[in-house]
C-alpha positions in Angstrom: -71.7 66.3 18.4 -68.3 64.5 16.5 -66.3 66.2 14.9 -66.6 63.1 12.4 -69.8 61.3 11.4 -68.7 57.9 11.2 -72.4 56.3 12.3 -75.9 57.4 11.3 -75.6 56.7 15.1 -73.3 59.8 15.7 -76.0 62.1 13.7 -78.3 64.4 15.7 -81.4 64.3 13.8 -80.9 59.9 13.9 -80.8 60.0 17.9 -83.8 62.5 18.3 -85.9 60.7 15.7 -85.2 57.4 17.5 -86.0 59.6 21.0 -89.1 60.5 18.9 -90.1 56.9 17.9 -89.2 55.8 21.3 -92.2 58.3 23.0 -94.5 57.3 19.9 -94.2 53.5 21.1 -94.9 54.9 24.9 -97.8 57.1 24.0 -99.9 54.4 22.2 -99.3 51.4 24.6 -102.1 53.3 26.6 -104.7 53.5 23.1 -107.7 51.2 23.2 -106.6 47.4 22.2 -109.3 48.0 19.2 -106.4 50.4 17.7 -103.5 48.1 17.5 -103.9 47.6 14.0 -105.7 51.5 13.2 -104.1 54.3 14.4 -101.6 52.9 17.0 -100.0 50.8 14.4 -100.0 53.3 11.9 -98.4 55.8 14.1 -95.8 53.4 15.2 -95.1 52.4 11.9 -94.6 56.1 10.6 -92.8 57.0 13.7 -90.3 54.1 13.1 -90.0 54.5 9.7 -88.3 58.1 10.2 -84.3 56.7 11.8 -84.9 53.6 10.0 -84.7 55.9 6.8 -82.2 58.4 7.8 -79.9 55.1 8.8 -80.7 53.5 5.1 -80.0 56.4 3.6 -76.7 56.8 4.7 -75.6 53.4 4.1 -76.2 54.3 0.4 -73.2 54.8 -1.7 -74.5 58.2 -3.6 -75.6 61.6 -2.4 -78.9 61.4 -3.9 -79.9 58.5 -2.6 -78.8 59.3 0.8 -81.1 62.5 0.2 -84.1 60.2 -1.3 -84.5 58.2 2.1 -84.1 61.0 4.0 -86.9 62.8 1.9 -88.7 59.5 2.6 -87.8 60.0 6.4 -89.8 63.8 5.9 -92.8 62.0 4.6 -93.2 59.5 7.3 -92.6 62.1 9.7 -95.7 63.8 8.1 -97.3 61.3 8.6 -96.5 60.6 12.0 -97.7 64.1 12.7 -101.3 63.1 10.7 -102.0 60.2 12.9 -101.2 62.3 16.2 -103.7 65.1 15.5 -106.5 62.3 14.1 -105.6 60.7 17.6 -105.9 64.2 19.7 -108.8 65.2 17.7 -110.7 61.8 18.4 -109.9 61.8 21.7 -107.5 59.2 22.1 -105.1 61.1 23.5 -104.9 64.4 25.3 -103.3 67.5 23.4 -100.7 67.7 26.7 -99.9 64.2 25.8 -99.7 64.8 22.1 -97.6 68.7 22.1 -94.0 67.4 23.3 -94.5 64.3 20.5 -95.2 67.5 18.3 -92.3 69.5 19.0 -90.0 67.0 18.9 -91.4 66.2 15.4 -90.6 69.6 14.5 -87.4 69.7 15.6 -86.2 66.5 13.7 -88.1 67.9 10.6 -85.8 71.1 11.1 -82.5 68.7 11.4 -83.5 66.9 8.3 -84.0 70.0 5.7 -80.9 71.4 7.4 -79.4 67.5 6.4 -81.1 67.4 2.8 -79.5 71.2 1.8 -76.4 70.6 3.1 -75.6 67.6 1.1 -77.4 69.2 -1.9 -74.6 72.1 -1.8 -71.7 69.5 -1.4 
Protein backbone atom coordinates (compact mmCIF):
# COMPACT_ATOMS: atom_id res chain seq x y z
CA UNK A 1 0.00 0.00 0.00
CA UNK A 2 1.27 3.97 -0.56
CA UNK A 3 2.58 5.57 1.73
CA UNK A 4 0.23 8.43 0.40
CA UNK A 5 -3.49 8.00 -0.51
CA UNK A 6 -3.73 10.31 -3.28
CA UNK A 7 -6.77 8.03 -5.18
CA UNK A 8 -9.70 6.17 -3.77
CA UNK A 9 -7.83 4.02 -6.28
CA UNK A 10 -4.72 3.66 -4.08
CA UNK A 11 -7.10 2.50 -0.95
CA UNK A 12 -7.26 -1.24 -0.14
CA UNK A 13 -10.77 -1.75 0.85
CA UNK A 14 -11.69 0.40 -2.91
CA UNK A 15 -9.59 -2.35 -4.94
CA UNK A 16 -11.09 -5.47 -3.05
CA UNK A 17 -14.66 -4.07 -3.18
CA UNK A 18 -14.20 -3.49 -6.89
CA UNK A 19 -12.48 -7.33 -6.89
CA UNK A 20 -15.68 -8.10 -5.05
CA UNK A 21 -18.11 -6.49 -7.50
CA UNK A 22 -16.05 -7.79 -10.31
CA UNK A 23 -16.89 -11.75 -9.04
CA UNK A 24 -20.57 -10.57 -8.23
CA UNK A 25 -20.96 -9.60 -12.03
CA UNK A 26 -19.29 -13.21 -12.88
CA UNK A 27 -21.34 -15.20 -10.53
CA UNK A 28 -24.80 -14.09 -11.79
CA UNK A 29 -24.04 -14.10 -15.62
CA UNK A 30 -24.78 -17.91 -15.03
CA UNK A 31 -28.48 -17.10 -13.05
CA UNK A 32 -31.69 -17.94 -15.00
CA UNK A 33 -32.39 -14.99 -17.65
CA UNK A 34 -35.91 -14.73 -15.53
CA UNK A 35 -33.50 -13.01 -12.79
CA UNK A 36 -32.02 -10.27 -14.68
CA UNK A 37 -34.21 -7.88 -13.17
CA UNK A 38 -34.85 -10.01 -9.45
CA UNK A 39 -32.02 -11.09 -7.70
CA UNK A 40 -29.22 -10.86 -10.32
CA UNK A 41 -29.83 -7.16 -10.74
CA UNK A 42 -30.22 -6.54 -7.35
CA UNK A 43 -27.08 -8.19 -6.31
CA UNK A 44 -25.19 -6.36 -8.98
CA UNK A 45 -26.59 -3.36 -8.12
CA UNK A 46 -25.65 -3.65 -4.26
CA UNK A 47 -22.35 -5.16 -5.20
CA UNK A 48 -21.53 -2.02 -7.38
CA UNK A 49 -22.85 0.26 -5.20
CA UNK A 50 -20.05 -0.61 -2.39
CA UNK A 51 -16.49 1.19 -4.49
CA UNK A 52 -18.85 3.48 -6.17
CA UNK A 53 -19.54 4.82 -2.56
CA UNK A 54 -16.23 4.52 -0.96
CA UNK A 55 -14.88 6.60 -4.24
CA UNK A 56 -17.86 9.37 -3.71
CA UNK A 57 -17.10 9.50 -0.43
CA UNK A 58 -13.76 10.58 -0.71
CA UNK A 59 -14.26 13.04 -3.25
CA UNK A 60 -16.28 14.85 -0.55
CA UNK A 61 -14.72 17.79 0.96
CA UNK A 62 -15.65 16.93 4.92
CA UNK A 63 -14.83 14.00 7.12
CA UNK A 64 -18.33 13.26 7.75
CA UNK A 65 -19.41 13.04 4.63
CA UNK A 66 -16.67 10.95 3.51
CA UNK A 67 -17.74 8.67 6.57
CA UNK A 68 -21.69 8.94 5.41
CA UNK A 69 -20.92 7.22 1.98
CA UNK A 70 -18.82 4.89 3.31
CA UNK A 71 -21.57 3.92 5.97
CA UNK A 72 -23.72 3.78 2.81
CA UNK A 73 -20.95 1.50 1.24
CA UNK A 74 -21.59 -0.91 4.71
CA UNK A 75 -25.20 -1.06 3.91
CA UNK A 76 -25.05 -2.06 0.37
CA UNK A 77 -22.52 -4.49 1.26
CA UNK A 78 -25.35 -5.93 3.62
CA UNK A 79 -27.19 -6.15 1.23
CA UNK A 80 -25.06 -7.70 -1.23
CA UNK A 81 -24.58 -10.41 1.41
CA UNK A 82 -28.82 -10.66 1.73
CA UNK A 83 -29.22 -11.33 -1.91
CA UNK A 84 -26.28 -14.03 -1.96
CA UNK A 85 -27.77 -16.21 0.84
CA UNK A 86 -31.57 -15.69 -0.82
CA UNK A 87 -29.70 -16.94 -4.04
CA UNK A 88 -27.70 -20.06 -2.12
CA UNK A 89 -30.81 -20.79 -0.21
CA UNK A 90 -33.03 -20.91 -3.43
CA UNK A 91 -30.82 -22.75 -5.18
CA UNK A 92 -29.44 -20.47 -7.66
CA UNK A 93 -26.22 -20.87 -6.78
CA UNK A 94 -24.12 -23.41 -5.00
CA UNK A 95 -22.77 -22.47 -1.36
CA UNK A 96 -19.03 -23.30 -2.91
CA UNK A 97 -19.92 -20.72 -5.48
CA UNK A 98 -21.38 -18.36 -3.00
CA UNK A 99 -18.42 -18.73 0.38
CA UNK A 100 -15.28 -16.95 -1.44
CA UNK A 101 -18.04 -13.97 -2.55
CA UNK A 102 -18.71 -14.21 1.29
CA UNK A 103 -15.34 -13.88 2.61
CA UNK A 104 -14.40 -11.41 0.46
CA UNK A 105 -17.50 -9.46 1.73
CA UNK A 106 -16.26 -9.79 5.04
CA UNK A 107 -13.06 -8.74 4.52
CA UNK A 108 -13.99 -5.30 2.82
CA UNK A 109 -16.60 -4.89 5.64
CA UNK A 110 -13.45 -5.28 8.08
CA UNK A 111 -11.46 -2.50 5.86
CA UNK A 112 -14.33 -0.24 6.03
CA UNK A 113 -15.05 -0.12 10.00
CA UNK A 114 -11.28 0.00 10.25
CA UNK A 115 -11.76 3.22 7.46
CA UNK A 116 -14.90 4.75 9.28
CA UNK A 117 -12.89 4.72 13.07
CA UNK A 118 -9.90 5.93 11.87
CA UNK A 119 -11.26 9.11 10.35
CA UNK A 120 -13.65 9.46 13.32
CA UNK A 121 -10.40 9.72 15.69
CA UNK A 122 -8.68 12.25 13.19
Amino acid sequence: MPSKIDSYKDLLVWQQAMDLAVSTYELTRSWPREELYGLTGQARRAASSIPANIAEGFGRESRASYQHFLKIAQGSLKELETHLQIAQRIDLAPANSIAPLMSSSESVGKLLRLLIRKLSDS
